[in-house]
FINUKE-63298 format. One record per residue (C-alpha): residue number from 1; x, y, z. Coordinates in nm, 4 decimals. Example, Ala and Ser with C-alpha at 12.3 -4.5 7.8 and 13.67 -1.06 7.14 Angstrom:
BEGIN
+-------+----------+----------+----------+
| torke |       xx |       yy |       zz |
+-------+----------+----------+----------+
|     1 |   1.2300 |  -0.4500 |   0.7800 |
|     2 |   1.3670 |  -0.1060 |   0.7140 |
+-------+----------+----------+----------+
This chain:
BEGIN
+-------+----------+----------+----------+
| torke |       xx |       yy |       zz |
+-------+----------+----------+----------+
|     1 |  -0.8238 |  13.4452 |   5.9645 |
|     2 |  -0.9342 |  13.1413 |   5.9959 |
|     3 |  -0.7942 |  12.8087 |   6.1643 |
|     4 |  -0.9934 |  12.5103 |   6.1405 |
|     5 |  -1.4000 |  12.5798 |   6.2063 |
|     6 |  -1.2400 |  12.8833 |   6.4700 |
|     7 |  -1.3097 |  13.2512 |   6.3350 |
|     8 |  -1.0087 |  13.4264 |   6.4953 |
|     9 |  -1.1430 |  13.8414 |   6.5776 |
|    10 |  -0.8484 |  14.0056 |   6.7918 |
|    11 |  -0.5029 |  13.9079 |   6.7840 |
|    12 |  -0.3591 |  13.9409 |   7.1320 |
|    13 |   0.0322 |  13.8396 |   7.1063 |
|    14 |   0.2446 |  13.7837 |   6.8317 |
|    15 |   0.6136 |  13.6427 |   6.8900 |
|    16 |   0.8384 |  13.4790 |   6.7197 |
|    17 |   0.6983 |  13.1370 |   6.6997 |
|    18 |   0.3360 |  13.1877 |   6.8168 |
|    19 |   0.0411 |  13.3997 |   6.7709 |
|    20 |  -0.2519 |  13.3929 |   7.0339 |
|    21 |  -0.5787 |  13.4753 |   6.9258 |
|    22 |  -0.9321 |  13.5398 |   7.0664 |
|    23 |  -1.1780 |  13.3175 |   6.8109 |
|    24 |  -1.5008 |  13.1987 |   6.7680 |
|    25 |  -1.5871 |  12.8396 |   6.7301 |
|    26 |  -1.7889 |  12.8067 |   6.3631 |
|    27 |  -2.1079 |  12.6365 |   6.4632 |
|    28 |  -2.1477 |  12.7913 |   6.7459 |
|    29 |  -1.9916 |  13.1106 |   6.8103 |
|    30 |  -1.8458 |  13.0068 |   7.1264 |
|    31 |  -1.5481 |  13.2306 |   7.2306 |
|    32 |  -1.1976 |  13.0737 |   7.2669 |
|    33 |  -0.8577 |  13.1848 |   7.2622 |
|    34 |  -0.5974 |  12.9974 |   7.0148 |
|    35 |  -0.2399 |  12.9584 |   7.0429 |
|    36 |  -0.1137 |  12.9134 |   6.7471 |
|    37 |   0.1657 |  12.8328 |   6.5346 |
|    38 |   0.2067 |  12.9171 |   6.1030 |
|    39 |   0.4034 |  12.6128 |   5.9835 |
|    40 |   0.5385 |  12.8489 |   5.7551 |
|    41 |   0.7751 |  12.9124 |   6.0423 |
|    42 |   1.1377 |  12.7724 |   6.0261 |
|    43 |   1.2157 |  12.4945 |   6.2553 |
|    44 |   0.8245 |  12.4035 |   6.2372 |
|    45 |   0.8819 |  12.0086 |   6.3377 |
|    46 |   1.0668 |  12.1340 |   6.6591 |
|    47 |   0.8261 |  12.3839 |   6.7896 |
|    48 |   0.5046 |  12.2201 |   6.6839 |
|    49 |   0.6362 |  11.8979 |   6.9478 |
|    50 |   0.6733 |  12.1470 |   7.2148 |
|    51 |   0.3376 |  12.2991 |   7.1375 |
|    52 |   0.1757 |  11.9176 |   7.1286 |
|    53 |   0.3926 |  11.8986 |   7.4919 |
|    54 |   0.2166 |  12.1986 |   7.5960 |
|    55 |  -0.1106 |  12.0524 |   7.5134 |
|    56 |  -0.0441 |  11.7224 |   7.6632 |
|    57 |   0.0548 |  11.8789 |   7.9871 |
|    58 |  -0.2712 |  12.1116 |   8.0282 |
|    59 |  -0.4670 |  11.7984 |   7.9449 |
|    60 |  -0.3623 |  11.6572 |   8.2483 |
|    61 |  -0.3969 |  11.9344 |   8.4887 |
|    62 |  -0.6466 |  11.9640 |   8.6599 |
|    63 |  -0.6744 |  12.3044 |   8.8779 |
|    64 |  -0.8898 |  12.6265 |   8.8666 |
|    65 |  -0.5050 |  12.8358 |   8.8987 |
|    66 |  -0.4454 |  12.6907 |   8.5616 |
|    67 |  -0.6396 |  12.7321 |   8.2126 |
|    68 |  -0.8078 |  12.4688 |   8.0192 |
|    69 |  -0.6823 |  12.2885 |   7.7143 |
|    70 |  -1.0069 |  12.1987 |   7.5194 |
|    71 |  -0.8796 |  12.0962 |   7.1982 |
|    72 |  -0.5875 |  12.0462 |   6.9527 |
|    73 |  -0.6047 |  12.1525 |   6.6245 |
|    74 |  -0.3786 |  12.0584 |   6.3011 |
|    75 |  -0.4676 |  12.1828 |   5.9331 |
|    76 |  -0.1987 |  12.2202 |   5.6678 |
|    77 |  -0.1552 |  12.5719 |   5.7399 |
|    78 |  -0.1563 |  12.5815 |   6.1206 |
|    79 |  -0.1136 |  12.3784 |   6.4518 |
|    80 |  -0.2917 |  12.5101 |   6.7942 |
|    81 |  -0.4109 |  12.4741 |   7.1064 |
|    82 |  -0.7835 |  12.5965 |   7.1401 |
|    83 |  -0.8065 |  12.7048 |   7.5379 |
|    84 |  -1.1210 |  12.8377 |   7.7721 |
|    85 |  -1.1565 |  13.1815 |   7.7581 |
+-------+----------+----------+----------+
């Protein structure tokens, strides 16, 4: 599957509103996991804020205990959060 210019290769989770992959950035085959949500989903406009929240939040921590946020993603098919490996 692909989301943006990420490659996803192993689906880790799958729940009811999110899927979290490990992926590949395109150009350079960088690992990454994504956290991501279909906007197939019902109640897409509700979850995708708290996903953008989510985003904002690990944006603005700063702390080794916590994971990175290193970009935010939004194509017609999907919204995520790209995070450090």
């Amino acid at each position: 599957m692909k989301i943006a210019n990420y490659y996803t290769r192993e689906k880790l989770y799958q729940g009811e509103n999110f899927s979290i992959h490990r992926a590949l950035r395109e150009n350079d085959s960088t690992p990454y996991v994504l956290k991501a949500l279909d906007k197939k989903n019902a109640r897409t406009t509700e979850i995708e804020n708290a996903l953008q929240r989510e985003y904002s939040f690990l944006q603005m921590t700063d702390s080794p205990s916590v994971i990175k946020a290193i970009e935010w993603l939004d194509d017609k098919d999907y919204s995520a959060i790209v995070l450090e490996e």
